[in-house]
C-alpha positions as CSV (number, residue, x, y, z in Angstrom):
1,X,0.0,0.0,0.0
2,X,1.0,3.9,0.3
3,X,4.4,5.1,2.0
4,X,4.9,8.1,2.8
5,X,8.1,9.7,4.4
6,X,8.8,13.4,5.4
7,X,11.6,15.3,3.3
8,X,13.8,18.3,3.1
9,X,11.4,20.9,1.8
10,X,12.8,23.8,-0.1
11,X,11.0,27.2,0.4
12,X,11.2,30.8,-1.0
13,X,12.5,32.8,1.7
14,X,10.0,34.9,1.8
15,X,7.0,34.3,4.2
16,X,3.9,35.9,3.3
17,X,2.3,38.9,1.7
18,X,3.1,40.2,-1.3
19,X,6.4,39.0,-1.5
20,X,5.6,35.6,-1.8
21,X,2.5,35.6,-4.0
22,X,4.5,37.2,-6.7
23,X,6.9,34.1,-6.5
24,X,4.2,31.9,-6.8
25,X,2.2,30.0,-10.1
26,X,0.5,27.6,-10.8
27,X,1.5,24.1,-12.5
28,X,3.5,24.9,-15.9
29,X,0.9,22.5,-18.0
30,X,-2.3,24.3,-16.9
31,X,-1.5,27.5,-17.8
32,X,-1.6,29.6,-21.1
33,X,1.5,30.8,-22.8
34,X,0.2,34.5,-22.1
35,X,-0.7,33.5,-18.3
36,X,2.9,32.1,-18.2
37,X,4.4,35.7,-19.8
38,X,2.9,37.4,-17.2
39,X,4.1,34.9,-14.5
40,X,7.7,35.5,-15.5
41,X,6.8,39.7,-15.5
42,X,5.7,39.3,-12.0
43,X,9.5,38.8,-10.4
44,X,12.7,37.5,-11.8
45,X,12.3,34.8,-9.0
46,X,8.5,33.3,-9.7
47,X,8.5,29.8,-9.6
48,X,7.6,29.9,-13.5
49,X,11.2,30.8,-14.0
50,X,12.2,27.3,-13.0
51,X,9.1,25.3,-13.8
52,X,9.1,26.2,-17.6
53,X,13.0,25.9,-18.3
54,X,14.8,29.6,-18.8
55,X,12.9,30.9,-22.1
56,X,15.4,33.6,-22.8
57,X,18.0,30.7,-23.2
58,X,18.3,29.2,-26.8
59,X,16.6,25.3,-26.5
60,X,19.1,22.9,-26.2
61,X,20.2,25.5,-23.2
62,X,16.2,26.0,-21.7
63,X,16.4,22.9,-18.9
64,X,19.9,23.6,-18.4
65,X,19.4,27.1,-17.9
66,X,16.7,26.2,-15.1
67,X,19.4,23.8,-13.1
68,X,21.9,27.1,-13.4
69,X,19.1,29.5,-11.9
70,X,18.1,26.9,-9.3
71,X,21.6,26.9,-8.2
72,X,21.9,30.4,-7.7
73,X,18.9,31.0,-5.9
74,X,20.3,28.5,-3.1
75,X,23.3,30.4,-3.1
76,X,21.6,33.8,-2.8
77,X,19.0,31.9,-0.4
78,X,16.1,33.5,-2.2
79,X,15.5,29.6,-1.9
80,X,16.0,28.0,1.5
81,X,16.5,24.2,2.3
82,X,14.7,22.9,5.9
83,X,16.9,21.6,7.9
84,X,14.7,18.6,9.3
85,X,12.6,16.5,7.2
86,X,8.8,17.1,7.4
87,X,5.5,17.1,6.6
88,X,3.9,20.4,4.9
89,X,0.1,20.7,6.2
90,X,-1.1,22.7,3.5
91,X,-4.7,25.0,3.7
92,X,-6.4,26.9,0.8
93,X,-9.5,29.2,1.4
94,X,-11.4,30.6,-1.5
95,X,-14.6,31.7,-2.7
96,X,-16.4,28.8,-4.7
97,X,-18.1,29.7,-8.2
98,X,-21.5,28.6,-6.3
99,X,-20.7,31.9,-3.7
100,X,-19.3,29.4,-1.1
101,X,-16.5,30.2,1.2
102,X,-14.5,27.0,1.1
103,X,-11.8,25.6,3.1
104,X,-9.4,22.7,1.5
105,X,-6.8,21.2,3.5
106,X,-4.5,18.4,3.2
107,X,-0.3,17.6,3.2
108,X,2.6,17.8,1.3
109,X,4.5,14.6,1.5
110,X,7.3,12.1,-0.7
111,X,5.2,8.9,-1.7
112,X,7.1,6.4,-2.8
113,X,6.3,5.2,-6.7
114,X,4.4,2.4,-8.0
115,X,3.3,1.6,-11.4
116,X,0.3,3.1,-12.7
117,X,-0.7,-0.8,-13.0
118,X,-0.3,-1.8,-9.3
119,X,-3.6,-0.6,-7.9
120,X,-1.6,1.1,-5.3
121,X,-1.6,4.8,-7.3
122,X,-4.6,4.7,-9.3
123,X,-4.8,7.1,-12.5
124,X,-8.3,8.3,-14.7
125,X,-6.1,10.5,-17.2
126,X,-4.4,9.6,-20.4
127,X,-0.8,10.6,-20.3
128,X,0.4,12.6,-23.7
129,X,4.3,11.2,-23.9
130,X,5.5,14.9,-25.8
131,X,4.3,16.5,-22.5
132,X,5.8,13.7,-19.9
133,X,9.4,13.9,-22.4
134,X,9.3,17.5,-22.0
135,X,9.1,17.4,-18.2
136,X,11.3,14.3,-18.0
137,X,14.1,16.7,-19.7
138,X,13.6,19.3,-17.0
139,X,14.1,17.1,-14.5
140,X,17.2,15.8,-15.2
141,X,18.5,18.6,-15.7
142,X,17.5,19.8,-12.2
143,X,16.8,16.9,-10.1
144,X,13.7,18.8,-8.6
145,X,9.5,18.3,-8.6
146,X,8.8,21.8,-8.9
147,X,5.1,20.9,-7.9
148,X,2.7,18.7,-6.5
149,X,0.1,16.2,-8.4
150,X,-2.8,16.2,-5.8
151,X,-3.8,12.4,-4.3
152,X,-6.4,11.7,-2.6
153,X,-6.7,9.1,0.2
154,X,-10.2,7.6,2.5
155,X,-10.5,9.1,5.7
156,X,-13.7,8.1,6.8
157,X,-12.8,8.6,10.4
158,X,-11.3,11.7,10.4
159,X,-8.2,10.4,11.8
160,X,-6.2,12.2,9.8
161,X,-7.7,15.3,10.0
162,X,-7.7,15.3,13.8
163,X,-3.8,14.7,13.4
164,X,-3.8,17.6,11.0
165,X,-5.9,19.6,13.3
166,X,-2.9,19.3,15.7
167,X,0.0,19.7,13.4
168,X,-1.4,22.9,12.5
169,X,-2.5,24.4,16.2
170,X,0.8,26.7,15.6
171,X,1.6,29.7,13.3
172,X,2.1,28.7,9.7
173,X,5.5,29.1,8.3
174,X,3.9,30.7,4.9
175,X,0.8,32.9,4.9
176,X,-0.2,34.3,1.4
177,X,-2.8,35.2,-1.0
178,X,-3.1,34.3,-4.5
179,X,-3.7,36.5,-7.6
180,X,-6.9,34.5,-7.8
181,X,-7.7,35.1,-4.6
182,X,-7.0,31.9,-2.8
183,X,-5.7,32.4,0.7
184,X,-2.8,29.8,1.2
185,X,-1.4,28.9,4.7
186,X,1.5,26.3,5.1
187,X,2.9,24.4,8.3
188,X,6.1,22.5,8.5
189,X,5.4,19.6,10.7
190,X,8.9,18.1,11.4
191,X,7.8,15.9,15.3
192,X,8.8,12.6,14.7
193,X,5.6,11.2,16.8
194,X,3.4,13.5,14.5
195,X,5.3,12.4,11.4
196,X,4.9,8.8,12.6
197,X,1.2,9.0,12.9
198,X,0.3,10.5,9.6
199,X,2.6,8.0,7.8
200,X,1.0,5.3,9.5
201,X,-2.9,6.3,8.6
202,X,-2.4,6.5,5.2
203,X,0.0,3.6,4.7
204,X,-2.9,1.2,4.2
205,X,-5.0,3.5,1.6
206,X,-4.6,3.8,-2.1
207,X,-3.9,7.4,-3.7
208,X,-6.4,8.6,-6.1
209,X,-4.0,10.4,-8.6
210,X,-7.1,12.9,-9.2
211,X,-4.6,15.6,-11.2
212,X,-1.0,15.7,-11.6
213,X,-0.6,12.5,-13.9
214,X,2.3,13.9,-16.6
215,X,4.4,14.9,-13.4
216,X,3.6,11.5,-11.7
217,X,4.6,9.6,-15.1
218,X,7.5,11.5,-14.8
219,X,8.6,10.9,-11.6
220,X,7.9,7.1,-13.0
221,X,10.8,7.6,-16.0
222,X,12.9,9.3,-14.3
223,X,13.1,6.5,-11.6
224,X,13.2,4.3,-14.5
225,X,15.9,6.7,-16.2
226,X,18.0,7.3,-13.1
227,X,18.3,3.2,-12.2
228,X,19.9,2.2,-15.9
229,X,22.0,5.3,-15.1
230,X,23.6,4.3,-12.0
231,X,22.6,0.7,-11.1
232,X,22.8,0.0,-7.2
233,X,20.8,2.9,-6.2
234,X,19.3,2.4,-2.8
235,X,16.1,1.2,-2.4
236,X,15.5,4.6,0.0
237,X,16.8,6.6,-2.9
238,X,14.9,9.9,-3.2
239,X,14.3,9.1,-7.1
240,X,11.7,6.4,-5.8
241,X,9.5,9.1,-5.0
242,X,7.4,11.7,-6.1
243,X,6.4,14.9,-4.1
244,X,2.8,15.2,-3.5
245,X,-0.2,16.9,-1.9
246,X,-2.3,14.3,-0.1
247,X,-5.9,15.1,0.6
248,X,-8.8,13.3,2.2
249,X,-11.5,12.3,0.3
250,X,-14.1,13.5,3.3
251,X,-12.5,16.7,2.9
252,X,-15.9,19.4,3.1
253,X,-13.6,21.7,0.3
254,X,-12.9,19.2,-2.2
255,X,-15.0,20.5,-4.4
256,X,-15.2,20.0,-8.2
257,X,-17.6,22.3,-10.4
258,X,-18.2,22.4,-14.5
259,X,-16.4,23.8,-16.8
260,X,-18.7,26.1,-18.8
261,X,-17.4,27.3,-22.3
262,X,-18.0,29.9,-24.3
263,X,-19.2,29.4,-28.3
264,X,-18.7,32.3,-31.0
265,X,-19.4,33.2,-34.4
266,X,-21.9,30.1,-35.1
267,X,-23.5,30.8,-38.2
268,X,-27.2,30.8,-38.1
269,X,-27.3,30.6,-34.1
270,X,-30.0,31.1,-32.3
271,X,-30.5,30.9,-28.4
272,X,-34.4,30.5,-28.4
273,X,-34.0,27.9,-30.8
274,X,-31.2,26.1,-29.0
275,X,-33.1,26.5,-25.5
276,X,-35.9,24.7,-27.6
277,X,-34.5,22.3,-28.7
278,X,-33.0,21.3,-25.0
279,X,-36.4,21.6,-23.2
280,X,-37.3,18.3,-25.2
281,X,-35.0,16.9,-23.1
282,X,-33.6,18.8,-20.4
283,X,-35.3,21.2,-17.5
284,X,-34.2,24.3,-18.8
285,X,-34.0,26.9,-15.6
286,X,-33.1,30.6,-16.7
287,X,-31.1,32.4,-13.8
288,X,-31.4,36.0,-13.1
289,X,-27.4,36.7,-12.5
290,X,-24.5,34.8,-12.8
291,X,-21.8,34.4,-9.7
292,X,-18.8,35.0,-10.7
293,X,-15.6,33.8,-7.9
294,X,-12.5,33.1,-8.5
295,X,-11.7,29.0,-7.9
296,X,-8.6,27.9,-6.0
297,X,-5.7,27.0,-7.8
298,X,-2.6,24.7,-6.2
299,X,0.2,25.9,-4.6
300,X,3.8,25.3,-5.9
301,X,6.3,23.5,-4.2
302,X,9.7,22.0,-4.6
303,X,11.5,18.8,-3.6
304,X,14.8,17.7,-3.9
């Protein structure tokens, strides 16, 4: 089943406030190559700088260029390495597209790799392989998960969240919020009683890989890439595992809403026609306003 193990986070040195959200972004493959532009405006040290491979170096130089500028924000310590390993109990508060004030919490942790096969890590996404080779590249060149596929684990009785409840009683170590308007706390949970508790209520679940997958199947080649490498790696190696977030599935703000498109320039469209055509077969309910809120987005995070 599931293992889980604590690791040497590394965080921006910067705590909270502005300062920190303008270092933040969200994973490179869900955002738009003019989102990402303005990512990389926001500071020279956004995450995006690293997650997307140095785009003002010529190709064969872009995942290269990343490992250089990872480097030197360890040796400026704009990036910081924790001394202890730990667990990273991770909240995000936002407004909900319904009008709901929603609370999501879970933690980051290193799970060790199976197999999409296994039954142990269980996917629902194709993986596309130009996307998982693209990533793969990066990470060789840096040797770092830049961010977190989300996994979701049964917690019907709130066992884990009562340890959670306790590991973050404290003051978070990061306390931000988003462009979008998520508000992101983070705790660094490095007791080794607490440590050993969470570890041991997940170890008999299975992970729902619900998003993250190319960065998952990465982790899997690289694994695979790294062994034929150097054979005789230890079976503790940090290459047999993958940084993510781990959230229960009773969690009250893991919420999932539709994603409602936009068409244009139809020829011969017409909405009364269309609305009759779908009361045929649908209830048909016209709303008076529309809420508009901004949905959470994930929080980046490295690993080495």
């Amino acid at each position: 089943m599931a293992e889980i193990v604590p690791f040497h986070g590394v965080r921006f040195a910067a705590r909270g406030g502005r300062a920190l959200a303008d270092l933040l972004a969200p994973p490179h493959e869900l955002d738009s190559p003019d989102e990402r532009a303005e990512l990389l405006a926001l500071s020279p040290y956004n995450i995006a700088h690293l997650s997307t491979g140095d785009p003002a170096a010529p190709p064969e130089r872009r995942h290269a260029g990343a490992a250089d500028l990872w480097a030197s924000w360890l040796e400026q310590r704009i990036l910081q390495r924790d001394a202890a390993p730990s667990f990273y109990p991770l909240e995000q508060a936002f407004w909900a597209p319904d009008g709901r004030h929603v609370r999501r919490r879970g933690f980051l942790a290193a799970v060790r790799l199976h197999d999409l096969g296994e039954g142990i890590v269980i996917p629902h996404e194709r993986i596309h392989a130009a996307i998982r080779a693209e990533q793969l590249e990066l990470l060789k060149a840096t040797r770092v998960n830049f961010s977190a596929p989300l996994g979701l684990y049964a917690d019907e009785r709130s066992q884990v969240e009562a340890a959670l409840d306790e590991a973050t009683a404290g003051q978070p170590v990061a306390d931000t919020d988003t462009e979008e308007g998520v508000h992101l706390r983070l705790w660094q949970v490095d007791r080794p009683e607490t440590i050993a508790r969470l570890a041991s209520l997940v170890e008999d679940q299975r992970i729902l890989l619900a998003d993250g997958h190319h960065r998952y199947a990465t982790a899997l080649a690289y694994q695979r890439w790294l062994d034929a490498q150097e054979p005789g790696l230890p079976a503790s190696g940090g290459h047999r595992y993958a940084l993510m977030k781990l959230c229960s599935l009773s969690d009250p703000g893991l919420v999932v809403y539709p994603v409602h498109r936009l068409l244009s320039g139809l020829e011969g469209f017409s909405l009364g026609r269309l609305l009759e055509g779908l009361s045929r077969f649908f209830s048909v309910e016209t709303l008076d306003e529309v809420v508009r809120c901004p949905a959470g987005v994930g929080l980046c995070f490295l690993l080495v």
